[in-house]
N, C-alpha and C positions, 0 to 999 in steps of 0.2 A: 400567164401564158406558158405552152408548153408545147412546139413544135418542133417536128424532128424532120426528118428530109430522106426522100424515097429519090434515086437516080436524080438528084439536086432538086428536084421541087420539094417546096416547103408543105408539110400535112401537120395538122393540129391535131392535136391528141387531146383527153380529158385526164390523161393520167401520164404521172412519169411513168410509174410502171410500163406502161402501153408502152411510151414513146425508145425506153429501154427493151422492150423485148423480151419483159424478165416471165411471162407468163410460158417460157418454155418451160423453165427451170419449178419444181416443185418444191426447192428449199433452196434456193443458190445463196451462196456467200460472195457478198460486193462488199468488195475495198474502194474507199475515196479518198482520192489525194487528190494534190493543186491547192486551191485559194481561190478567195471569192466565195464562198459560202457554203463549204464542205459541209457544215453543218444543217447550214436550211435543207440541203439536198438530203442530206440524211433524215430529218426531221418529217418530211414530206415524204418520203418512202416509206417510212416503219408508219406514219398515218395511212398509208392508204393500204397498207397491208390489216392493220388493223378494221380500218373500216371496211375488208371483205370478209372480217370474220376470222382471221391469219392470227395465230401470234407469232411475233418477230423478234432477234433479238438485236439490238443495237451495243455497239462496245468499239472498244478503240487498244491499238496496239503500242498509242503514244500516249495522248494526252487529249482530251476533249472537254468539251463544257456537261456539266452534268442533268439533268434531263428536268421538264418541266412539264411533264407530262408522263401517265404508262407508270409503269414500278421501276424501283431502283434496286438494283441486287448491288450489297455492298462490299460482298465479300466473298469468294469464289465456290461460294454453297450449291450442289447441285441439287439437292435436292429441294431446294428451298427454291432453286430456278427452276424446276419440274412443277410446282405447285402451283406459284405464278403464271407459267406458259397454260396450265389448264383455263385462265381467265381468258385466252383467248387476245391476250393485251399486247403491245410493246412493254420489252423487257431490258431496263438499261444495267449495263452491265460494266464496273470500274470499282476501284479503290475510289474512295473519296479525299480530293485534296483541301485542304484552308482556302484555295484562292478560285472555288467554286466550280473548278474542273476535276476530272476524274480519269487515274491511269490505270493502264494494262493490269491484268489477271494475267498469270503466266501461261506461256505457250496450252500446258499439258488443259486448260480450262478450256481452250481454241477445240482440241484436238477431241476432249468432250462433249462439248457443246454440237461440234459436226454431223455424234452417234444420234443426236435429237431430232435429224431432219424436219426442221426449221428453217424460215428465212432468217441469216446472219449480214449484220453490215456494220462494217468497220472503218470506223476512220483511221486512216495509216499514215498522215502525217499535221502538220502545224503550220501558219503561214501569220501569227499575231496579228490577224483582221488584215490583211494587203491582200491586195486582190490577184494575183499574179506571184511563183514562185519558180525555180528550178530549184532542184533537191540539191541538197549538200551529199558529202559523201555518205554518212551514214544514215542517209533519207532516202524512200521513204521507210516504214518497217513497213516490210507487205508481206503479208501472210502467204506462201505459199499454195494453199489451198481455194485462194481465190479463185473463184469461177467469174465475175466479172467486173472488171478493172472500170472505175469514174473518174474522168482526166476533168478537177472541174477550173476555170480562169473566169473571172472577173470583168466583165466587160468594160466597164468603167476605168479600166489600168487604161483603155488605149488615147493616144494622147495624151498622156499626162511624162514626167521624165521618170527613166529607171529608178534614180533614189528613194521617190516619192512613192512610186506604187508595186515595189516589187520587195517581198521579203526575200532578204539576203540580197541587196541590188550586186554587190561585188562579186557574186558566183553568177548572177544574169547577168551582168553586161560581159562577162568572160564568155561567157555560153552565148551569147549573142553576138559578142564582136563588135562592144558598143563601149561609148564611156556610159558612167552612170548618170550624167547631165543630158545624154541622149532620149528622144523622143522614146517610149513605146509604141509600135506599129502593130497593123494585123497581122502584118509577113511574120512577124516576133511570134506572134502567140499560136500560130501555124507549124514554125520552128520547137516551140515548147511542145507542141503536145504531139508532134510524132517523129520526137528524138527518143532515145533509146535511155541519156541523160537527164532526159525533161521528166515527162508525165507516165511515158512506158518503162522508165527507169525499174530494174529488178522484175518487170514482165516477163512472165512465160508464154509461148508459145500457143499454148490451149486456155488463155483466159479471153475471153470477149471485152473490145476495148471499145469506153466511148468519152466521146468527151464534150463535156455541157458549158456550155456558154452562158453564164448565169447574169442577172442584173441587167436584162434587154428592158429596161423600165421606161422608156423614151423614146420617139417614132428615130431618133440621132443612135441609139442604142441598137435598136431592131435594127436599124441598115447598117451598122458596124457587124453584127452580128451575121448579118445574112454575107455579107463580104467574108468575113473570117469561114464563112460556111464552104463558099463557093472558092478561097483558096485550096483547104482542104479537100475539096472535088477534086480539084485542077492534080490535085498530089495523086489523088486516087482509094481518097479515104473521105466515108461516106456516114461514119455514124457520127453523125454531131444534132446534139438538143439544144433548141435556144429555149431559156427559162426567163421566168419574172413574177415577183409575186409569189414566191412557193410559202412561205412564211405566214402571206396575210399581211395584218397590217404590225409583224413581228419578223424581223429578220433578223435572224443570227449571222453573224462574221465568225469566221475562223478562233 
């Protein structure tokens, strides 16, 4: 499922793509932070870029899971990632670590990579599979050249207590004004993603911001979700996706 919301009615899409708006953009560069499944959202966008015939390239400014799908570029080769992009493919793009994830290629790879006009998407931060985070201070790394910001949260965090479902509960319940034995609310995840601290943290002014509500897996999930949607309304911020299922029957965590 993948519906986004026009003046708070809910409309279905067949693509994130669509439901993102990214068909403005002829090559945009999206960063995704938050938790709850930065990954799946990634993984389902570099697919449907591919499957219109797009190649895309996927990469991370942190730390990410290394790819299972598409080509893996190991080492900051460009010309070896010119050759690849001719397949038309998803092009993953990291150092390779021992513990199956993959980090950053230096800035100056970013700043190459841009001259390809290409769709780039970047994972810009980490959340150890929790579905819900707010950045620490030196969170997230977000590439300045973002054109469109993904605030993505976990559905599944609400209800449950801070310690349990929020990485780094001690910097959330500060940023919330909770203990960490306290509930998570929708008002919370409201608070996260259009604070300045939360999800728009290190945002500029000319990036397009949205933020996906991910793990709506459950008619309990979809009405939490649609709540989180309509507080968002109530604030006067309108671009929120509720997802589920982007994976299949494979979901990646953070």
């Amino acid at each position: 499922m993948i519906r986004s919301y026009v003046n708070s009615r809910p409309i279905e899409t067949e693509s994130l793509k669509s439901a993102l708006s990214l068909a403005r953009f002829s090559a945009p560069i999206i960063s995704v932070v938050g938790a709850g499944g930065k990954t799946t959202v990634i993984r389902k966008l570099a697919r449907e870029y591919e499957e219109e015939g797009h190649p895309v390239i996927v990469t991370t400014t942190t730390h990410m899971w290394q790819p299972d799908g598409g080509f893996y570029l190991r080492s900051p080769d460009l010309e070896l990632l010119y050759q690849m992009l001719k397949h038309k493919r998803q092009v993953w793009a990291g150092y390779p670590e021992p513990d199956g994830k993959m980090s950053a290629f230096p800035e100056v790879f970013l700043e190459a990579v841009r001259m390809l006009a290409v769709p780039v998407i970047i994972e810009a931060d980490g959340a150890k599979g929790l579905p819900v985070k707010v950045p620490e201070v030196h969170e997230p790394v977000l590439w300045g050249k973002t054109m469109v910001l993904l605030g993505v949260a976990g559905l599944d965090a609400v209800g449950g207590q801070i310690k349990d479902v929020c990485h780094h509960p001690e910097q959330a319940s500060a940023f919330l004004g909770k203990s960490v034995e306290d509930i998570l609310e929708c008002e919370d995840i409201v608070k996260i993603g259009l604070s300045d601290m939360g999800m728009k943290k290190s945002m500029d002014p000319f990036m397009k911001f949205y933020v996906v509500l991910n793990k709506a897996d459950d008619a309990q999930r979809v009405s939490i979700g649609e709540r989180i949607a309509g507080l968002f309304a109530g604030k006067g911020f309108y671009n929120v996706v509720l997802t589920s299922g982007l994976g299949g029957s494979y979901e990646c965590t953070d």
